[in-house]
Structures are given as structure tokens and as C-alpha cells.
C-alpha positions as CSV (number, residue, x, y, z in Angstrom):
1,X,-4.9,-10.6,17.8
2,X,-2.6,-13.1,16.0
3,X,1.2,-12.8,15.8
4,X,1.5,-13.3,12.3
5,X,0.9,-9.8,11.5
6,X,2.3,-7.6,13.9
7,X,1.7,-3.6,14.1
8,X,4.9,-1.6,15.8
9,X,4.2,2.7,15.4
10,X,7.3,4.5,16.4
11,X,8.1,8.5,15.1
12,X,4.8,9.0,13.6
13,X,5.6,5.7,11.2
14,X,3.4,2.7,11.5
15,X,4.7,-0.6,10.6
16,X,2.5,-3.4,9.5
17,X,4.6,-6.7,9.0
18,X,2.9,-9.9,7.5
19,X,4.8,-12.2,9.5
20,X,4.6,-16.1,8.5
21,X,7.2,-16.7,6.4
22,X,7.5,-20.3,6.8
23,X,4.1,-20.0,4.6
24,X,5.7,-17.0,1.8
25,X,3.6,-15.1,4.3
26,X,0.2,-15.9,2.4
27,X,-2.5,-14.7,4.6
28,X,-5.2,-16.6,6.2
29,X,-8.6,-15.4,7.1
30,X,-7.4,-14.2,11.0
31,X,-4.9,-12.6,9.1
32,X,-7.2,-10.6,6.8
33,X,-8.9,-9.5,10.3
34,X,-5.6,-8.4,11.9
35,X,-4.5,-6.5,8.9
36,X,-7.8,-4.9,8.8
37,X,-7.8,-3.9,12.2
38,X,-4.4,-2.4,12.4
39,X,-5.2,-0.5,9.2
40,X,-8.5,0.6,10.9
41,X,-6.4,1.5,14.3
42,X,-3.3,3.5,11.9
43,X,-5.8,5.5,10.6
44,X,-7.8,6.8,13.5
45,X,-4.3,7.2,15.5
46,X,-3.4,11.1,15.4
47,X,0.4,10.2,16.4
48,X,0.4,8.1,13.2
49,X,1.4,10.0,9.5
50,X,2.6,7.1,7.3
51,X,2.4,3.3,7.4
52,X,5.2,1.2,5.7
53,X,3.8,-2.3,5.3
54,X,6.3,-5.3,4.7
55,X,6.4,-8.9,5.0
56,X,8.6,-10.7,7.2
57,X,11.7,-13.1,5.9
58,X,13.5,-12.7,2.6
59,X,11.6,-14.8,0.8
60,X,8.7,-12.9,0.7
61,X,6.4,-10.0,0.7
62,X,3.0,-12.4,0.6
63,X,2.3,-15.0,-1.8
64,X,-1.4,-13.6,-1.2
65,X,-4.6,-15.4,0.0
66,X,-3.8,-19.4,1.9
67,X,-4.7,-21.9,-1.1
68,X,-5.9,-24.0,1.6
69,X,-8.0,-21.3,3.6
70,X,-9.8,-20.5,0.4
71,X,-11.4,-24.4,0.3
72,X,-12.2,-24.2,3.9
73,X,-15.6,-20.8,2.7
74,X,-18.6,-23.0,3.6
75,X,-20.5,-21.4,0.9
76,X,-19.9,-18.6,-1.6
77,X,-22.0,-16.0,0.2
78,X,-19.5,-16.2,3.3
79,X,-16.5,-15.7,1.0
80,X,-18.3,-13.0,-1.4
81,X,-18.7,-11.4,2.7
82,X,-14.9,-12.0,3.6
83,X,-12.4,-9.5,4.7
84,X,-10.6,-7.8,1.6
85,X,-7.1,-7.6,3.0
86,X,-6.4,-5.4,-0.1
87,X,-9.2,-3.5,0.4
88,X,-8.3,-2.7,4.2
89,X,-5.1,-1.0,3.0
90,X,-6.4,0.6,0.3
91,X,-8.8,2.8,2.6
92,X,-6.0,3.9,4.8
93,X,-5.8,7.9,4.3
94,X,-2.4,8.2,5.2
95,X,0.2,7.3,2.9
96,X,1.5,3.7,2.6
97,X,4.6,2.4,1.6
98,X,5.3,-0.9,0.5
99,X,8.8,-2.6,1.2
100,X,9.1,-6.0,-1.1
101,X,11.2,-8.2,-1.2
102,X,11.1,-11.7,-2.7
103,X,7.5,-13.3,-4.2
104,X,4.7,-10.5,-4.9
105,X,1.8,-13.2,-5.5
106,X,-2.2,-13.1,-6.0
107,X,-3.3,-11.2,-3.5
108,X,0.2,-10.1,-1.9
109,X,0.5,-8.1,-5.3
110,X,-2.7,-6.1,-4.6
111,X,-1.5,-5.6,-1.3
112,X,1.2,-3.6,-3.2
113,X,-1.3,-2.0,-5.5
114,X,-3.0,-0.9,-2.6
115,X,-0.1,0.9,-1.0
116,X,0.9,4.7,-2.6
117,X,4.3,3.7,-2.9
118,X,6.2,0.5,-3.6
119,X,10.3,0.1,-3.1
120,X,11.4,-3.2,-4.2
121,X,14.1,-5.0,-3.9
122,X,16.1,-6.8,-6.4
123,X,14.6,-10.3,-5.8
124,X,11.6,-9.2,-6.3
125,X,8.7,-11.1,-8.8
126,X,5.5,-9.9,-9.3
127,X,2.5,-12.0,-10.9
128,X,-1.1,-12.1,-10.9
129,X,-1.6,-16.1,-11.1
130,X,-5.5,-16.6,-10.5
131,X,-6.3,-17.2,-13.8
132,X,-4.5,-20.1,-13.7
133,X,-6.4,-21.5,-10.6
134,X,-9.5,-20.8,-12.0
135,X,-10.9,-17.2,-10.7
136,X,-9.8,-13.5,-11.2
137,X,-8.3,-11.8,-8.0
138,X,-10.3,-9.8,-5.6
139,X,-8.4,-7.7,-4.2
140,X,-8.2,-5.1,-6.8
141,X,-5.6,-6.0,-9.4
142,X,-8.3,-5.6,-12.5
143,X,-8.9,-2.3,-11.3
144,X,-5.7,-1.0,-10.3
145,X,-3.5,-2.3,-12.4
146,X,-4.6,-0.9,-15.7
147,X,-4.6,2.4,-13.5
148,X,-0.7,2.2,-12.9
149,X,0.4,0.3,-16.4
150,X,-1.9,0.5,-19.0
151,X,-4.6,-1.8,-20.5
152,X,-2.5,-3.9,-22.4
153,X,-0.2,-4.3,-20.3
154,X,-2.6,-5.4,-17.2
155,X,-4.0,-7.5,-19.6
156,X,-0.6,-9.4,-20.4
157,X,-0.2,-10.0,-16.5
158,X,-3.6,-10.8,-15.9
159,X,-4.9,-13.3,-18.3
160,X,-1.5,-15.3,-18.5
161,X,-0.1,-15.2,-15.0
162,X,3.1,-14.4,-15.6
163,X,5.7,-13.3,-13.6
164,X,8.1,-10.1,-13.9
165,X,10.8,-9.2,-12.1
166,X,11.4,-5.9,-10.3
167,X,13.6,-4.1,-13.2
168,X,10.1,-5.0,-15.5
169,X,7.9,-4.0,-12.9
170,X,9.8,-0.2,-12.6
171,X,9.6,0.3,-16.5
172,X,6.0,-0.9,-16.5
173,X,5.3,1.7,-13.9
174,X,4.2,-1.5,-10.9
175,X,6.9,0.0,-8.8
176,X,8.4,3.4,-8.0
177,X,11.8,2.3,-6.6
178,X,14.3,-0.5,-7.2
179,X,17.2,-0.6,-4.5
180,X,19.5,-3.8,-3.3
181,X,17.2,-6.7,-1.2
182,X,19.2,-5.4,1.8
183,X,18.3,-1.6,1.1
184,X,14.9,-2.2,1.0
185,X,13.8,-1.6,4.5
186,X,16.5,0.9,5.1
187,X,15.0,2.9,2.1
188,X,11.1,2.1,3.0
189,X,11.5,3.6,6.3
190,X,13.7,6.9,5.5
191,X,10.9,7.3,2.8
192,X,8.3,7.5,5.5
193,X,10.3,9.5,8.0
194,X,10.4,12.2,5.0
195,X,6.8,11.7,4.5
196,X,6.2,11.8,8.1
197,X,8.3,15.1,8.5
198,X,5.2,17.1,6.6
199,X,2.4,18.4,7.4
200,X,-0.2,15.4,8.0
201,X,-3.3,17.3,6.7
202,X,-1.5,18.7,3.8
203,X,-0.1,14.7,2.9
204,X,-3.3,13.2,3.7
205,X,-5.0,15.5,1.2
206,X,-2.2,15.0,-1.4
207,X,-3.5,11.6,-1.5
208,X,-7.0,12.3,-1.3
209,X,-6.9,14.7,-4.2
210,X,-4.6,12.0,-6.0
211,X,-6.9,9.5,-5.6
212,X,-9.9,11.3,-6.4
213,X,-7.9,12.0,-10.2
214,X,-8.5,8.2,-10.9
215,X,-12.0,8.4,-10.2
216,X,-13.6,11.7,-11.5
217,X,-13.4,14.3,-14.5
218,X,-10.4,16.8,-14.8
219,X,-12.8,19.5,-14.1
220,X,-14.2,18.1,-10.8
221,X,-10.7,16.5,-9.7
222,X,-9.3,20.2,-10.3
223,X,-12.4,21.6,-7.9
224,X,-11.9,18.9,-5.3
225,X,-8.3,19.8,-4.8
226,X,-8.9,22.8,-4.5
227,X,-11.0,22.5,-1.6
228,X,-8.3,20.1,0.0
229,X,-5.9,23.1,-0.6
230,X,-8.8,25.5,1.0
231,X,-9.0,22.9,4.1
232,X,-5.0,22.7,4.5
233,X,-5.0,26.6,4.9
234,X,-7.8,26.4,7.2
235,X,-5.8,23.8,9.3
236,X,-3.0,26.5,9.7
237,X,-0.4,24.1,9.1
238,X,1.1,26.5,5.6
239,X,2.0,29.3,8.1
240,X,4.8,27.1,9.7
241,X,5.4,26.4,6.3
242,X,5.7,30.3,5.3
243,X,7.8,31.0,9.0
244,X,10.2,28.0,8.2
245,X,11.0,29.5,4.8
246,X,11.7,33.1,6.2
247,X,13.4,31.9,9.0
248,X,15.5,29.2,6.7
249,X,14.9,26.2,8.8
250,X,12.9,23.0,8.4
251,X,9.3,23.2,9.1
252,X,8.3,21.8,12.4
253,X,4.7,20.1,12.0
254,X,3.9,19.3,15.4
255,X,0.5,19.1,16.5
């Protein structure tokens, strides 16, 4: 497994670090492997409830995809088959939480569109800038975007490759919280150790039903969480819940 992206799981939290920033931490083919295969080994990993994914250095969350890595696809069939680093978070079931600091590029900004939660810091600058080299991203932006900020505004990012900076990107809706570059971590991680405080089946089908509401009709989002809600109850998790709140104490979701 490659050093430059490193998985460390500690108190239920996973961390997932892109970790070349000599290179603004744009990722390389093993790279896309080894962030697919941590996100593949978070999710099946029981002790695991949230995943905070962050790049390493101050520069930079990821720039996104290696320029030079992306001439080296002998033909377009093996790069149509690559590994979607994007995609690989995007399927995670637990909740992720993106810490960014610095250059949100290309393919490092769907990595943040494919976390649940983005915390930025200060330096941070967001752009989409494939159109500019001649292709549309493929990691999701054209479909997720327009999801979190609207059609015109996905449009404004996407066709001219502009950059924004991380007090745009919270009133646009790209990110949820805006702290100081060195409260970014520090806020990332007490983030997920709230997160990883609750019930995991009861979080795990928050985001499912979430999800689900970008994808389906009110009427069948509305009947799929309620079977999510049906399955937490059969998990026994809520009567914890209801002794905690008679017995005025925190909830203690062990399992």
C-alpha cells in the first residue's frame, strides 16, 4: 500500500490523509487504489463510525487527478475502467467529513463533494478547472454540484473554471463550516467524535435516507425512511436512547 495516503482509525474515527504534498497532494493512479481500498476497509470495519478525510501540508487538500498520470492511460478504454477516487468515498456508508485547507482542485473538489460534511479553512479555494484542459470532471462534480448550489450556480463554476474562496463557497452552500486554517483539523475531528458518539445504525441510516432524497420522489423518499427508522428500532439501539433520557445521562452506544 503506498505511503502517500495513509489510513490511522482511533475512537471509532477513521482518518484518511492524502499525503504528497510536495505535489498539492494530486493523486496518482496507486493513489486512487489506496484511497479505494481504505474506503472499502472503513466501511466493512464495525469499530469504525465516521471517517474524516484530509490532505496532508497546508497547501492543500488535493489539487485532484496527476496531470502527468492522466497522459500515461494507454488507451481510453483503460481510463474509462480507472478507479474513481471520488466515487470510492462517495460509497462509504458512514459519514465523512472533509477537513480543507488550501487548493480544492479538479478532482480534489469532488473528493469534497463526495464527503457529507466539509469544514474549511480560511485559505481555502475551490474550482472545477477541467474545462479549461479540455474534458469535464469525472468524479462527480456535474452531478453533485447542482445538488448542493443550484444549476446556475454549478454552471458558473463549471463551464468557466473559476475559483472561489471559502467565504463564497459557505454562501453558495459548497461548504458547511468556515473556521481559522489552524482550526480546521481541531474542528474536523471533534465533529466526528460527536458523530461517532451516536448510535451507528441510526447515523448510517440518516445518511442513507438523506441520500436516497436526491435520488427518488418525496413519496418514496418518505417510505424509505421510514423503513430506516423501522430497522433502527429493530436494532434496539433507541431504547438506550429512551434509558439515557430517563436516567439524564449521555447515551452510551456501545456495541
Amino acid at each position: 500500500m503506498t505511503d502517500t495516503v495513509t489510513l490511522a482509525v482511533a475512537e471509532a474515527i477513521a482518518e484518511i490523509t492524502i499525503n504528497r504534498p510536495e505535489k498539492h497532494n494530486a493523486v496518482t493512479p496507486d493513489m486512487a487504489a489506496a484511497i479505494e481500498c481504505h474506503c472499502l476497509a472503513v466501511d466493512r470495519d464495525d469499530a469504525v463510525r465516521v471517517v474524516l478525510l484530509r490532505g496532508a501540508g497546508e497547501r492543500a487538500f488535493s489539487a485532484g487527478s496527476d496531470l502527468g498520470s492522466l497522459a500515461e492511460y494507454p488507451s481510453t478504454w483503460k481510463f474509462r475502467n480507472r478507479v474513481e477516487y471520488a466515487a470510492a468515498v462517495r460509497n462509504v456508508r458512514k459519514p465523512v467529513v472533509a477537513a480543507l485547507k488550501g487548493w480544492v482542485l479538479g478532482g480534489g473538489g469532488e473528493l469534497a463533494l463526495a464527503a457529507d460534511i466539509r469544514v474549511a479553512g480560511t485559505s481555502a479555494r475551490f474550482g472545477f478547472p477541467e474545462v479549461r484542459r479540455g474534458w469535464v470532471g469525472g468524479g462527480g462534480a456535474s452531478q453533485m454540484l447542482p445538488r448542493l448550489i443550484g444549476y446556475g450556480q454549478a454552471m458558473r463554476l463549471l463551464v468557466t473554471g473559476d475559483t472561489v474562496d471559502a467565504a463564497e463557497a459557505q454562501r453558495l452552500g459548497l461548504v458547511e463550516v468556515v473556521v481559522a486554517d489552524a482550526d480546521v483539523d481541531a474542528t474536523a475531528r471533534a465533529l466526528c467524535r460527536q458523530i461517532a458518539g451516536y448510535s451507528p445504525i441510526a447515523v448510517q441510516a440518516v445518511k442513507a435516507s438523506v441520500r436516497m432524497a436526491l435520488n427518488a420522489s418525496l413519496e418514496a423518499g418518505l417510505r424509505y425512511e421510514n423503513e430506516m427508522n423501522a430497522l433502527c428500532f429493530a436494532a434496539g439501539d433507541h431504547l438506550e436512547g429512551i434509558r439515557a433520557f430517563q436516567q439524564k445521562r449521555a447515551p452510551d452506544f456501545e456495541r
